[in-house]
MDTraj code that builds the backbone (N, CA, C; nanometers):
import mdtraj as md
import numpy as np

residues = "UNK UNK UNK UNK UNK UNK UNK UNK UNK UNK UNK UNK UNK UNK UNK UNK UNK UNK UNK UNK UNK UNK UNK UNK UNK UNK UNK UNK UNK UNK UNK UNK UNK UNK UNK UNK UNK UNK UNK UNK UNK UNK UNK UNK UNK UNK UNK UNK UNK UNK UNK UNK UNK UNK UNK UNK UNK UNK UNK UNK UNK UNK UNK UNK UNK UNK UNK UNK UNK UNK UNK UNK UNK UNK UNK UNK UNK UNK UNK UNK UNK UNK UNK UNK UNK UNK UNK UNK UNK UNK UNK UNK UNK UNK UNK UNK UNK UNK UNK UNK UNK UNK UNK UNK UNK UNK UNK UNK UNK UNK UNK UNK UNK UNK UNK UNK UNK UNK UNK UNK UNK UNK UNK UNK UNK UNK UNK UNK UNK UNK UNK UNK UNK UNK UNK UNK UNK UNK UNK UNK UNK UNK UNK UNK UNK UNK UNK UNK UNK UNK UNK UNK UNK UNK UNK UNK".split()
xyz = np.array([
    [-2.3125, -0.1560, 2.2182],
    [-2.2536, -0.2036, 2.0946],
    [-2.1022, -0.2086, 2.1107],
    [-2.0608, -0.3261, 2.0741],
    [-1.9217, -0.3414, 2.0820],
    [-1.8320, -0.2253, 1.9630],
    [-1.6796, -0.2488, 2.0114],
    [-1.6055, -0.1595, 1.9054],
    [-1.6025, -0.2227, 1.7709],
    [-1.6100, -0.3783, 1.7921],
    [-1.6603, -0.4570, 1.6162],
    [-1.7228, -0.4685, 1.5365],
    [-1.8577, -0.4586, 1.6589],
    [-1.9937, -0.3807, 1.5857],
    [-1.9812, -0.2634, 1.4893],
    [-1.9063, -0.1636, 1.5459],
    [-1.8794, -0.0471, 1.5030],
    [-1.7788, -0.0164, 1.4023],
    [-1.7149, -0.1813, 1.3352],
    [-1.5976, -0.2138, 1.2325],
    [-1.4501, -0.1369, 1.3098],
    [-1.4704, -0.1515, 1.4058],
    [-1.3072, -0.1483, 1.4612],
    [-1.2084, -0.2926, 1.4745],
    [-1.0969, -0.2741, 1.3916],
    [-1.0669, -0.4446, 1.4547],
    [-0.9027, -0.4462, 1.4905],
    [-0.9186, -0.5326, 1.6195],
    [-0.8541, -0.4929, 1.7121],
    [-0.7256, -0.6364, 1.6736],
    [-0.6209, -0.6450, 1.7371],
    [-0.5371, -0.7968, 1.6648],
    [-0.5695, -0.9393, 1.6993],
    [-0.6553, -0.9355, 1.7947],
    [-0.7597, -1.0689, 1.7938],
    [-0.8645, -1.0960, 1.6396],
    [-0.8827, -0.9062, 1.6297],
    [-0.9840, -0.9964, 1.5140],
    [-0.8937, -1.0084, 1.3892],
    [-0.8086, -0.9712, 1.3562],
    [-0.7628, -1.0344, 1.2192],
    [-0.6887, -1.1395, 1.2212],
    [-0.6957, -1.1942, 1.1465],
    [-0.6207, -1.3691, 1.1089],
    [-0.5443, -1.3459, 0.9987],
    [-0.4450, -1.4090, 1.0495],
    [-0.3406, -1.4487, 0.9402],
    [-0.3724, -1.5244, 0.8326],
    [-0.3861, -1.5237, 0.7033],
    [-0.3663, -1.5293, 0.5783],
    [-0.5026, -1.4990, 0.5306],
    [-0.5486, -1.4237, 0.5951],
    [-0.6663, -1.3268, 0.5778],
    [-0.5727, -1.2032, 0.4182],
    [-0.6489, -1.2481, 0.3363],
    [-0.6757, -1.1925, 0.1974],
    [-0.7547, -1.0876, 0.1853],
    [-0.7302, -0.9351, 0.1556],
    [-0.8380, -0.8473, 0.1460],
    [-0.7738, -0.7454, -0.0341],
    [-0.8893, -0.7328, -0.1200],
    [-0.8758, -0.6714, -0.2211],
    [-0.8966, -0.5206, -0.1855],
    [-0.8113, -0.4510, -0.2056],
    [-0.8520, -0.2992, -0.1323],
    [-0.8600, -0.1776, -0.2625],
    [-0.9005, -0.2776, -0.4085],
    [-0.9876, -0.1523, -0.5118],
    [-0.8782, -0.1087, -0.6113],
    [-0.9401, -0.0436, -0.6798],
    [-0.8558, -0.0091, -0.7951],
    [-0.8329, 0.1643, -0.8273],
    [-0.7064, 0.1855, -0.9225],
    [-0.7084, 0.3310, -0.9162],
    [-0.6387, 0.3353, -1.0445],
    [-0.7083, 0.5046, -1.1320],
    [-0.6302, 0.4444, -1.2831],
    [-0.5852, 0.6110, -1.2410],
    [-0.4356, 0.5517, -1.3256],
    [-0.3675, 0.6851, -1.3147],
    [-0.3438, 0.7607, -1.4594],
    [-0.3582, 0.8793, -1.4395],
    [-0.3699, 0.9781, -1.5568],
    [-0.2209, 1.0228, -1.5892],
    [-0.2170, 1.0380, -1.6854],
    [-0.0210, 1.1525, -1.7238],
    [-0.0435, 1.2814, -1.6003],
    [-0.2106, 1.3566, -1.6167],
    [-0.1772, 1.4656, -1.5467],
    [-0.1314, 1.4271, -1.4036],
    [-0.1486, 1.3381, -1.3519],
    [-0.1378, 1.2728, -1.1931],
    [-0.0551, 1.2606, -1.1929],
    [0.0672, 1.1650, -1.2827],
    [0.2119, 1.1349, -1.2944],
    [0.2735, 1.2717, -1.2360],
    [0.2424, 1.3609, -1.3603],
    [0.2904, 1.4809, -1.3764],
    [0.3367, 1.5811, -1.2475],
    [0.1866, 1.5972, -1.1985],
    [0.1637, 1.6243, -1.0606],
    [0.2574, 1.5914, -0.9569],
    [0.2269, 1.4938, -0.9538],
    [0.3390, 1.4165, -0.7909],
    [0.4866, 1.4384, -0.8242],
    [0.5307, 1.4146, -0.9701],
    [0.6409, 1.3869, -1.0093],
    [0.6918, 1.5561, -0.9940],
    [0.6643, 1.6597, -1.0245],
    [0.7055, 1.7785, -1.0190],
    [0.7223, 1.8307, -0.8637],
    [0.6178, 1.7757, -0.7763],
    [0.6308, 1.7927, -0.6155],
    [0.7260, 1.7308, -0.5370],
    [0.7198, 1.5752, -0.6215],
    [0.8573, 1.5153, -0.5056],
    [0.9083, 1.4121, -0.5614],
    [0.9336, 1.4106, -0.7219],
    [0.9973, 1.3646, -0.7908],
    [1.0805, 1.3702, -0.9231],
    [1.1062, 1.5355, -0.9483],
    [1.1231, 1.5803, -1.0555],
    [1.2006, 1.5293, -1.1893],
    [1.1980, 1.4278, -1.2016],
    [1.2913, 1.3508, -1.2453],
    [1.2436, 1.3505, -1.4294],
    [1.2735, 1.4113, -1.5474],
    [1.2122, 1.4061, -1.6665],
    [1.1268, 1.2913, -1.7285],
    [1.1541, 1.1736, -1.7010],
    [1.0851, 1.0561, -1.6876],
    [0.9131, 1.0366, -1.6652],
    [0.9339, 1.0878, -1.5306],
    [0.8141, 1.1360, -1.5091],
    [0.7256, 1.2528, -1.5217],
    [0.7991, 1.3604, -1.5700],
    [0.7698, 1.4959, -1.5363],
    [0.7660, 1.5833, -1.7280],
    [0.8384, 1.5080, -1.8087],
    [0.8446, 1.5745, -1.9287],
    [0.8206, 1.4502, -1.9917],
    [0.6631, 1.4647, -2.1223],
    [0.6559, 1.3688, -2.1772],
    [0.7417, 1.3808, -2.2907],
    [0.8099, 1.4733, -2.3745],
    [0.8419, 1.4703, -2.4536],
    [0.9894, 1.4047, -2.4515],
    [1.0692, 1.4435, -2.3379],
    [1.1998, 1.3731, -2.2823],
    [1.1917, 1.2334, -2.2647],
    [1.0690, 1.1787, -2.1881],
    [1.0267, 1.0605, -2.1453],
    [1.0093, 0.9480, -2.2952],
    [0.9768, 1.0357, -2.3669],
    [0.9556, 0.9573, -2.5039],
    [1.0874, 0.8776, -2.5731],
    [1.1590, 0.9936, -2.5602],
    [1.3642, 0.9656, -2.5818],
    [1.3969, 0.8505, -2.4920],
    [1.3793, 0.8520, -2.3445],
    [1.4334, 0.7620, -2.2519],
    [1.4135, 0.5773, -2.3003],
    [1.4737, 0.5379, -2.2303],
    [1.4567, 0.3867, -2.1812],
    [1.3523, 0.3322, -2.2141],
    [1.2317, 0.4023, -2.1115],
    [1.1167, 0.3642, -2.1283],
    [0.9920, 0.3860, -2.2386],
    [1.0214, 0.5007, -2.3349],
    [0.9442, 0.5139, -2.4317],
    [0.8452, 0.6118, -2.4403],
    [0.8369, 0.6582, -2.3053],
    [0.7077, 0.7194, -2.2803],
    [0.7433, 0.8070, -2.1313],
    [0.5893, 0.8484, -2.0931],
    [0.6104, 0.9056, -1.9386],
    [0.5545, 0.7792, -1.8505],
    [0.6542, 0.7598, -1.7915],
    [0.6504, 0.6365, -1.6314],
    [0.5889, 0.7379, -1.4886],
    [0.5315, 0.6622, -1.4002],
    [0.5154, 0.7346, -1.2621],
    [0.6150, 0.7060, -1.1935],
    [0.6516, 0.7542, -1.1092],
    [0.7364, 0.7772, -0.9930],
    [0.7196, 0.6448, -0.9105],
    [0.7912, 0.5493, -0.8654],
    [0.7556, 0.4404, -0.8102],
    [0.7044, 0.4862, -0.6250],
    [0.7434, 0.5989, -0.6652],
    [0.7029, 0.6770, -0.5046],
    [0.5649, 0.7234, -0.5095],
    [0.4916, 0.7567, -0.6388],
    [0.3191, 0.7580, -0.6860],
    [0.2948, 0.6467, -0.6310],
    [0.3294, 0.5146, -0.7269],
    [0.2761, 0.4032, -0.7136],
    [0.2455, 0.3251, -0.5904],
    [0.3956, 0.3922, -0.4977],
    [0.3257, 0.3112, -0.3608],
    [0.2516, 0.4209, -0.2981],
    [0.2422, 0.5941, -0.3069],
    [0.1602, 0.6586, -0.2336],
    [0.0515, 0.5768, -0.2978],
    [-0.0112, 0.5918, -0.4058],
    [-0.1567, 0.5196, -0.4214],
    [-0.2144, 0.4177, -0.3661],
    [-0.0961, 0.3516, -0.3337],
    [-0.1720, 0.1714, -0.3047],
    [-0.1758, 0.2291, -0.1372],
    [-0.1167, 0.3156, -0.1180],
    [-0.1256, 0.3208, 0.0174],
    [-0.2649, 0.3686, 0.0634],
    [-0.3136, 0.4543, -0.0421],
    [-0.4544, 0.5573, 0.0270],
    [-0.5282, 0.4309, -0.0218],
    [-0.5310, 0.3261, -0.1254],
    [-0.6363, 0.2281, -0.1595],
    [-0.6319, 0.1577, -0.0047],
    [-0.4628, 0.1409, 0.0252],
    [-0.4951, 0.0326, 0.1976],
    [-0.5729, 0.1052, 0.3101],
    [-0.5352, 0.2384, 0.3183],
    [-0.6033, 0.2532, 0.3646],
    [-0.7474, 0.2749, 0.4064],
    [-0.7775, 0.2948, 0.3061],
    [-0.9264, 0.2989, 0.2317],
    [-1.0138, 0.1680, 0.3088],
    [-0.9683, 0.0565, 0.2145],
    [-1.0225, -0.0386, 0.2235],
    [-0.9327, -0.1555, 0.3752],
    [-0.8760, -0.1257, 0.4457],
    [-0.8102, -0.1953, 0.5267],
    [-0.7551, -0.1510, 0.6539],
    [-0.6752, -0.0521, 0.6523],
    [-0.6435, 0.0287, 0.7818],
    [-0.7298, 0.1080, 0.8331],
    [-0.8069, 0.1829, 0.7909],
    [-0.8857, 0.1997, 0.8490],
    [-1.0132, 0.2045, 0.9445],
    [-1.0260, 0.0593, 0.9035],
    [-1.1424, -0.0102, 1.0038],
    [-1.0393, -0.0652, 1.1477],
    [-0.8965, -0.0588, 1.1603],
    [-0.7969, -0.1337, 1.2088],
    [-0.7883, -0.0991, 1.3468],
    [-0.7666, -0.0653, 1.4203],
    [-0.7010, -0.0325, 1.5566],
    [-0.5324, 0.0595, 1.5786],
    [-0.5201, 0.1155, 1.4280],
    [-0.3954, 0.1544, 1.4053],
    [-0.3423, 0.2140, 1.5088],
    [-0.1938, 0.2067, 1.5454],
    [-0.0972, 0.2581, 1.6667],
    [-0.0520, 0.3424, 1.5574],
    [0.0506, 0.2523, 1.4645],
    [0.1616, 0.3117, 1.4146],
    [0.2077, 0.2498, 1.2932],
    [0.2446, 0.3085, 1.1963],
    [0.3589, 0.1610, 1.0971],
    [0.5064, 0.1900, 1.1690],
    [0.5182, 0.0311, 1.1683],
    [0.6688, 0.0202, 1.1883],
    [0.7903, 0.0191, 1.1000],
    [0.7181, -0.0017, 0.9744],
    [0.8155, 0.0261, 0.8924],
    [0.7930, -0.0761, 0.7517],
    [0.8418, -0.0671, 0.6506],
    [0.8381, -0.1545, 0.5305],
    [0.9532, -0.2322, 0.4827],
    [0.9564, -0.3245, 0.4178],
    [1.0341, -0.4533, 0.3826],
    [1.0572, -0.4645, 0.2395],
    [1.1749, -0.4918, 0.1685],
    [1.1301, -0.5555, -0.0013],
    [1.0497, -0.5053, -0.0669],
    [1.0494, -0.3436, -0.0872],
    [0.9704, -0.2936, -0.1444],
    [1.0751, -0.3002, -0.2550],
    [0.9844, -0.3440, -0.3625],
    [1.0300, -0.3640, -0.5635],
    [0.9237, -0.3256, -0.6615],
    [1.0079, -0.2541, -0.6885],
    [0.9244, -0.1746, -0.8177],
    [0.9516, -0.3040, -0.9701],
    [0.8317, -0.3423, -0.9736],
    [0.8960, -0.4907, -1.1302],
    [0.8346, -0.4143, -1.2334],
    [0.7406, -0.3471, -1.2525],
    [0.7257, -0.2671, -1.3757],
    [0.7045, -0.1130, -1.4050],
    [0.7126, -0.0312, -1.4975],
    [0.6488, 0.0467, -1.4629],
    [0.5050, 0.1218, -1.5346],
    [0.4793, 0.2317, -1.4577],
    [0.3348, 0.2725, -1.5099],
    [0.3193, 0.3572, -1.5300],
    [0.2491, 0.3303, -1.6406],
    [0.1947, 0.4422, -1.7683],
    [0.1042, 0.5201, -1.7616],
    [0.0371, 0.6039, -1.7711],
    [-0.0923, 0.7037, -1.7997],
    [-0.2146, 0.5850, -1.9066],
    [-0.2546, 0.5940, -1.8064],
    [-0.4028, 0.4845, -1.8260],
    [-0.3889, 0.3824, -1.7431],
    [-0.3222, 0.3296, -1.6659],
    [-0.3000, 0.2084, -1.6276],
    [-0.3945, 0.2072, -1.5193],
    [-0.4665, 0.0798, -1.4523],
    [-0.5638, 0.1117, -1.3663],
    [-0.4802, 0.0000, -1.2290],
    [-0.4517, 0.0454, -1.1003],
    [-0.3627, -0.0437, -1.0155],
    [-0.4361, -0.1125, -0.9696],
    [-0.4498, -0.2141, -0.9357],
    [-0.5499, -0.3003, -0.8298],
    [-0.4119, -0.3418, -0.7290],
    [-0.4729, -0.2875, -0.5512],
    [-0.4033, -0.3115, -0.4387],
    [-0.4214, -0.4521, -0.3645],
    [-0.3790, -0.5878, -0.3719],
    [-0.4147, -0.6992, -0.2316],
    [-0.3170, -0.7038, -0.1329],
    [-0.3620, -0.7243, -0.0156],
    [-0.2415, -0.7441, 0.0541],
    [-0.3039, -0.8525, 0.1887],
    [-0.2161, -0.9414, 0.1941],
    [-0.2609, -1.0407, 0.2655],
    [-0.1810, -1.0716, 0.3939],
    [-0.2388, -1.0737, 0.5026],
    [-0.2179, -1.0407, 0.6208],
    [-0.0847, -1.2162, 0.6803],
    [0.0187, -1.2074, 0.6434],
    [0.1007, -1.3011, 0.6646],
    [0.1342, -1.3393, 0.8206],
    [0.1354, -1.2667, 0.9549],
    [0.1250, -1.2844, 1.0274],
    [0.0584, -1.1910, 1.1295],
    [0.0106, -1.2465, 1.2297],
    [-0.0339, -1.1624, 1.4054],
    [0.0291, -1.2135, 1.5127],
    [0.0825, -1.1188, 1.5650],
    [0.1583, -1.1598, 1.7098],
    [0.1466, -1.0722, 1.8642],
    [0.1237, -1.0686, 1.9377],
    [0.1183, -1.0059, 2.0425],
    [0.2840, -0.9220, 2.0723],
    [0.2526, -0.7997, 2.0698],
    [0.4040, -0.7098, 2.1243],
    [0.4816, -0.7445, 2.2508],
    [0.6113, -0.7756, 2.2214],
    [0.6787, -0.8391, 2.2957],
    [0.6914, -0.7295, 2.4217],
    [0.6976, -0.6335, 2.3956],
    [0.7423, -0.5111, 2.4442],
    [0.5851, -0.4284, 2.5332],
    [0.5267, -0.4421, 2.4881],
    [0.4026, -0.3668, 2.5190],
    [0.2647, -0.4489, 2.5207],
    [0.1940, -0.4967, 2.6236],
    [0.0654, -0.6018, 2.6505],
    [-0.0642, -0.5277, 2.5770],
    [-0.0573, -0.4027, 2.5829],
    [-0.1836, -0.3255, 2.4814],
    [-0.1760, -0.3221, 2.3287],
    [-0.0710, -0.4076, 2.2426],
    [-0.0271, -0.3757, 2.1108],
    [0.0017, -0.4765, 2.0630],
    [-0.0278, -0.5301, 1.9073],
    [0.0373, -0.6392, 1.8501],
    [0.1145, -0.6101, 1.7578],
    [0.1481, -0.6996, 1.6397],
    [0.1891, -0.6790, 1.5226],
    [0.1611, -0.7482, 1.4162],
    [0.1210, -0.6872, 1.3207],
    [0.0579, -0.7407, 1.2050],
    [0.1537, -0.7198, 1.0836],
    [0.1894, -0.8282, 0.9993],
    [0.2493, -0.8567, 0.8921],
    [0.1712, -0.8928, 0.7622],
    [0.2194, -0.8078, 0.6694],
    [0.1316, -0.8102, 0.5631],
    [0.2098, -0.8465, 0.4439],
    [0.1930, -0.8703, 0.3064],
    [0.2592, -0.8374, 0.1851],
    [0.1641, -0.8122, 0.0846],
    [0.2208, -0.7170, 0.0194],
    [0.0980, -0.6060, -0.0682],
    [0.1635, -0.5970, -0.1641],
    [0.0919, -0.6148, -0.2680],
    [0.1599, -0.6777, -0.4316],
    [0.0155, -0.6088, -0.4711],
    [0.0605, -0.4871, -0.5665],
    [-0.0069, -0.4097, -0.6407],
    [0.0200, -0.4465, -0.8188],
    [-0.0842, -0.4490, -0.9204],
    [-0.0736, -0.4937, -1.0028],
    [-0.1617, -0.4067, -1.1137],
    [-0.1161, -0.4226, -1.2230],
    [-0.1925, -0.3645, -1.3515],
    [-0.3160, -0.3870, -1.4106],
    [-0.3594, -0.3304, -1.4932],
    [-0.4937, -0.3792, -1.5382],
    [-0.4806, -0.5392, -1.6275],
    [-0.3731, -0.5502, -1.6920],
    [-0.3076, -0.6780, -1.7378],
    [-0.2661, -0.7779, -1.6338],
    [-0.2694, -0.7823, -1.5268],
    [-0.2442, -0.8550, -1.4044],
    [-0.1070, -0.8674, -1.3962],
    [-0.0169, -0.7823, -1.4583],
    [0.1239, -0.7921, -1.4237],
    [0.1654, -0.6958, -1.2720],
    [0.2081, -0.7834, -1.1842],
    [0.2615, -0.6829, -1.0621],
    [0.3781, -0.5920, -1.1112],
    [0.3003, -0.4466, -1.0314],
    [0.4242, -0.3287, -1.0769],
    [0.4940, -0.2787, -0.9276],
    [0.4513, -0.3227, -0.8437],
    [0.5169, -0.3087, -0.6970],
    [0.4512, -0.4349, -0.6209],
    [0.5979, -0.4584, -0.4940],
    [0.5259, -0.5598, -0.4185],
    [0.6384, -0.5111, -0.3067],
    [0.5597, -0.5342, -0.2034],
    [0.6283, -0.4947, -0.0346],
    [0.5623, -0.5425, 0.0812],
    [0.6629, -0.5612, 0.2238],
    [0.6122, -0.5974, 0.3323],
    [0.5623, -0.5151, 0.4342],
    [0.5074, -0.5073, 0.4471],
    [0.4197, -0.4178, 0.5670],
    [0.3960, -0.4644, 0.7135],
    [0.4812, -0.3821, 0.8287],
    [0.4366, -0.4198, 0.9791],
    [0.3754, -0.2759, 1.0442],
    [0.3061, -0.3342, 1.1239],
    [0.2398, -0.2407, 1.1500],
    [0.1741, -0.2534, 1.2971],
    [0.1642, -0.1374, 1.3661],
    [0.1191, -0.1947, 1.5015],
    [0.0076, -0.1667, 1.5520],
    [-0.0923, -0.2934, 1.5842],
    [-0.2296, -0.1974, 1.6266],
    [-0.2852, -0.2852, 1.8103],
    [-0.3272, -0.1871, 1.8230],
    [-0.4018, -0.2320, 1.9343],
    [-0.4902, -0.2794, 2.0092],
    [-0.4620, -0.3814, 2.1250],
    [-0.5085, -0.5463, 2.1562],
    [-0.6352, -0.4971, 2.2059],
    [-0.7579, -0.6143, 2.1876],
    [-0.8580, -0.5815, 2.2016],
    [-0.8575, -0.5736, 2.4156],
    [-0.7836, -0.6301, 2.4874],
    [-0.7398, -0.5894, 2.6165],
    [-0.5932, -0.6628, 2.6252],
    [-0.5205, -0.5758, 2.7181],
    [-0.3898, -0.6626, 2.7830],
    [-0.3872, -0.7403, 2.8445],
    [-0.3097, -0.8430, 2.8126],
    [-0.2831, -0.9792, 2.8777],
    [-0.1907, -0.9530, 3.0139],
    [-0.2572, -1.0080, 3.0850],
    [-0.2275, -1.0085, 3.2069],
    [-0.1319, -1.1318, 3.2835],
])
top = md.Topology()
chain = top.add_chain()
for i, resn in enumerate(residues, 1):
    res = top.add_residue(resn, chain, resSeq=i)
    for name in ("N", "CA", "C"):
        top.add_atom(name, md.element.get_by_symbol(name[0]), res)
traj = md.Trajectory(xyz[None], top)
């Protein structure tokens, strides 16, 4: 049985403008709360009663929640079946709204390019952009994603 058989996929098998929905996640105040007191203490997120006074009206998540979440949904549903090396790093990450206690995120991220590593014959690179959105279909984060995974053999 091959490694594809076995849902491994290597940078031959993914294609560029390959579209994948990677699920939904509804976030609670206590969750806000949570993350926001560990590595975001910021009253906004962390005191609803302060949060109520602010800008926003209410308690917001941490835009640093919002992309940890979409991240465990990618991985969930997408990196993981992958050939992962490494991430190389992220692009244009924008926070356009923010989120509330109830809100449910839905993660897509669509695979914008594949290229063979200039640098290394066992490795490619995969380009993504991942635009996470509300239960209202308004996007509340959107960012670029590279990432490096490895060739199903080296080119010789």
């Amino acid at each position: 049985m091959s490694d594809t058989d076995q849902g491994v996929r290597y940078l031959e098998d993914i294609d560029a403008q390959t579209t994948i929905e990677c699920g939904e996640i509804t976030v609670s105040a206590d969750d806000i709360v949570d993350f926001a007191e560990q590595f975001d203490p910021l009253e906004m997120h962390t005191d609803p009663a302060a949060a109520s006074e602010s800008q926003y009206g209410g308690l917001i998540a941490s835009g640093y929640h919002t992309l940890s979440l979409s991240v465990r949904l990618l991985v969930e549903e997408a990196r993981s079946k992958r050939a992962v090396v490494a991430g190389l790093g992220i692009d244009d990450v924008r926070w356009h709204e923010p989120v509330r206690p109830g809100d449910t995120l839905a993660v897509t991220t669509t695979v914008t390019e594949t290229r063979p590593s200039e640098s290394d014959p066992n490795t490619g690179i995969i380009r993504e952009q991942i635009s996470v959105t509300n239960q209202s279909g308004n996007e509340v984060l959107s960012l670029e994603n590279h990432e490096l995974v490895e060739r199903r053999s080296s080119v010789e």
